[in-house]
N, C-alpha and C positions, 0 to 999 in steps of 0.2 A: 290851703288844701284844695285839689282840683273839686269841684263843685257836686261831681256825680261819684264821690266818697263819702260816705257817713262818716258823720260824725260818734266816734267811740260814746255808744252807750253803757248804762250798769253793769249790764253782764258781762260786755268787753273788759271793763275795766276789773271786776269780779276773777274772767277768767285770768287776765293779764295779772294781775298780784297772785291769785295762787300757782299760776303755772313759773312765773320768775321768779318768786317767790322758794317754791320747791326747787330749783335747781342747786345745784354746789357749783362753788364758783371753779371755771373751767368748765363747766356743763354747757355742751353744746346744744340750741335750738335749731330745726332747718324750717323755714315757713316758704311752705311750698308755694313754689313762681316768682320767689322772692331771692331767699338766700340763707344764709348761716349767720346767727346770732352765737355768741358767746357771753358765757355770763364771765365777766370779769374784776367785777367789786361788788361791793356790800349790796348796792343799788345802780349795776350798772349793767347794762350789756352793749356785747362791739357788733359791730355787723364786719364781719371779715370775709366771706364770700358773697357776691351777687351771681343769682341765676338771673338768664334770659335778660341778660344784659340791652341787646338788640331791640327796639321798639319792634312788636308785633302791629302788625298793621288795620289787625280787625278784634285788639283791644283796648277793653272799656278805660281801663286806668293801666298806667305803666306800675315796671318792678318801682322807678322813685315812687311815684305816689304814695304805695301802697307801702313805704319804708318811710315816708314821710307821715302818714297814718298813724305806725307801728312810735314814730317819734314822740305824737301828740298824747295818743296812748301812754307814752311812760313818763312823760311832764304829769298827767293825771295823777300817776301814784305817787309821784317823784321820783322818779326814777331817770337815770340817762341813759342816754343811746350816744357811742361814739361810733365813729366811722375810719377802719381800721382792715380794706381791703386790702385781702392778699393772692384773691383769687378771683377772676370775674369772666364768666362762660355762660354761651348760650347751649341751653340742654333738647337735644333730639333724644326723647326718648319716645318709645310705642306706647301708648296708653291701654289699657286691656277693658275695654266696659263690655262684656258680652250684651248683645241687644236682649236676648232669652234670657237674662237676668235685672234687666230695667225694671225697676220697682219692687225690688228683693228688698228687705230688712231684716238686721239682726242683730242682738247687742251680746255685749259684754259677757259670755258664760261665767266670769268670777263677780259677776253681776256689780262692776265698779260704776256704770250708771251713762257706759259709751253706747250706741246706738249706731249702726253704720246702713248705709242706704247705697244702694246705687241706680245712680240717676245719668243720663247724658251728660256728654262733654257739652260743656257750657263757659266760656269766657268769665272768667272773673270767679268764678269757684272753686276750691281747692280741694284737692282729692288726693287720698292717701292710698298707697298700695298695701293692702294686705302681704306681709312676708310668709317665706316658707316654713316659720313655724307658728305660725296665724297667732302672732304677737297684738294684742291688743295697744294701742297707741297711745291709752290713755293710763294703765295702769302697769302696764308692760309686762303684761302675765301671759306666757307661751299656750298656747292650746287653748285661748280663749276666743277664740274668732271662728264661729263653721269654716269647715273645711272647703267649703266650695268657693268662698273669696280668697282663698289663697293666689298674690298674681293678679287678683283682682283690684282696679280703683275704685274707691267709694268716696262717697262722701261723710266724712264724721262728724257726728252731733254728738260733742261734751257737755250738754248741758247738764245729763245726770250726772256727772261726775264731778261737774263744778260746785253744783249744789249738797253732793256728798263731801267733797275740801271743804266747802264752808262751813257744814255740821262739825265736821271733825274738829277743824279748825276753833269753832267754838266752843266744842265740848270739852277741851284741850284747855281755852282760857277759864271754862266755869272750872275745873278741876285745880287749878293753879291757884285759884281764888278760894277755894275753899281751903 
C-alpha cells in the first residue's frame, strides 16, 4: 500500500464488518471518489463501477490506492473483494460547500448516532451530499438531517452509529444466549 495511506485501524475494521455486514447480497455500496461495491456472497463484495478513473493531479492517493485500502480492509475480516468492472467514468460534478456554512454541525434527528459537519473541500476527504429528503446516510430515515444541508456536502462522522451497531449487535448475542 502507497505509504501516505493508513493502515486500516479498529474502528475501520469495526465499521467495515457492520456496514458489509448489514447489507443483503445485491446491496449496493458507492464509496465516494472511489466507486460502486456490490455485496455479492456471503463474505464478498465486487467493485463494478470506478469513479474518477483519471489520475487527478493534485491528489494525495489515487481511486487504486484507496481500492486497494478498501482490499486490505476485507482480508481483516475475511472477507473478498473481486474486481468486476462494468462501468469506469470520471465524475464532473459541482460540489455545493456554502462558505456561510463552514463549521455548521448536526446529527442525526432520529438520533442513530450520525453527525455531519461541513468543512472545506479538501483532497482526500469524502463528503456526502445531503438529498432532498434530508435522508440521513447512516440509518436512512427521511427528515433526519436540518433542512438547510439539503444540496449540501458534508462531511459524515459514523462513529455514533458504529458504536450503536456494536451495542445492538451485542445485545442481540447476550439475548440469544440466554
Amino acid at each position: 500500500m502507497q505509504e501516505n495511506i493508513p493502515t486500516p485501524n479498529k474502528e475501520d475494521i469495526e465499521w467495515a464488518y457492520l456496514l458489509w455486514n448489514s447489507m443483503t447480497v445485491g446491496g449496493e455500496w458507492t464509496l465516494p471518489s472511489v466507486g460502486v461495491y456490490e455485496r455479492t456472497g456471503e463474505v464478498e463484495l465486487t467493485l463494478k463501477e470506478i469513479h474518477y478513473s483519471t489520475p487527478l493531479t493534485d491528489a494525495v492517493t489515487s481511486v487504486f490506492d484507496q481500492h486497494h485500502w478498501i482490499m486490505v480492509l476485507a482480508d481483516l475480516i475475511g472477507w473478498r473483494i473481486e474486481e468486476k468492472v462494468e462501468r469506469a467514468f470520471d465524475h464532473t460534478i459541482e460540489v455545493n460547500i456554502p462558505d456561510e456554512m463552514l463549521g455548521d454541525v448536526s446529527i442525526c434527528n432520529a438520533r442513530c448516532g450520525a453527525m455531519f459537519r461541513v468543512e472545506p473541500l479538501s483532497t482526500g476527504v469524502n463528503y456526502t451530499m445531503i438529498d432532498d429528503d434530508a435522508t440521513c446516510p447512516c440509518c436512512g430515515g427521511k427528515n433526519c438531517v436540518d433542512d438547510v444541508l439539503k444540496g449540501v456536502h458534508v462531511v459524515l462522522d459514523d462513529g455514533g452509529w458504529v458504536l450503536k451497531q456494536a451495542r445492538i449487535a451485542q445485545n442481540k448475542i447476550i439475548a440469544e444466549e440466554e
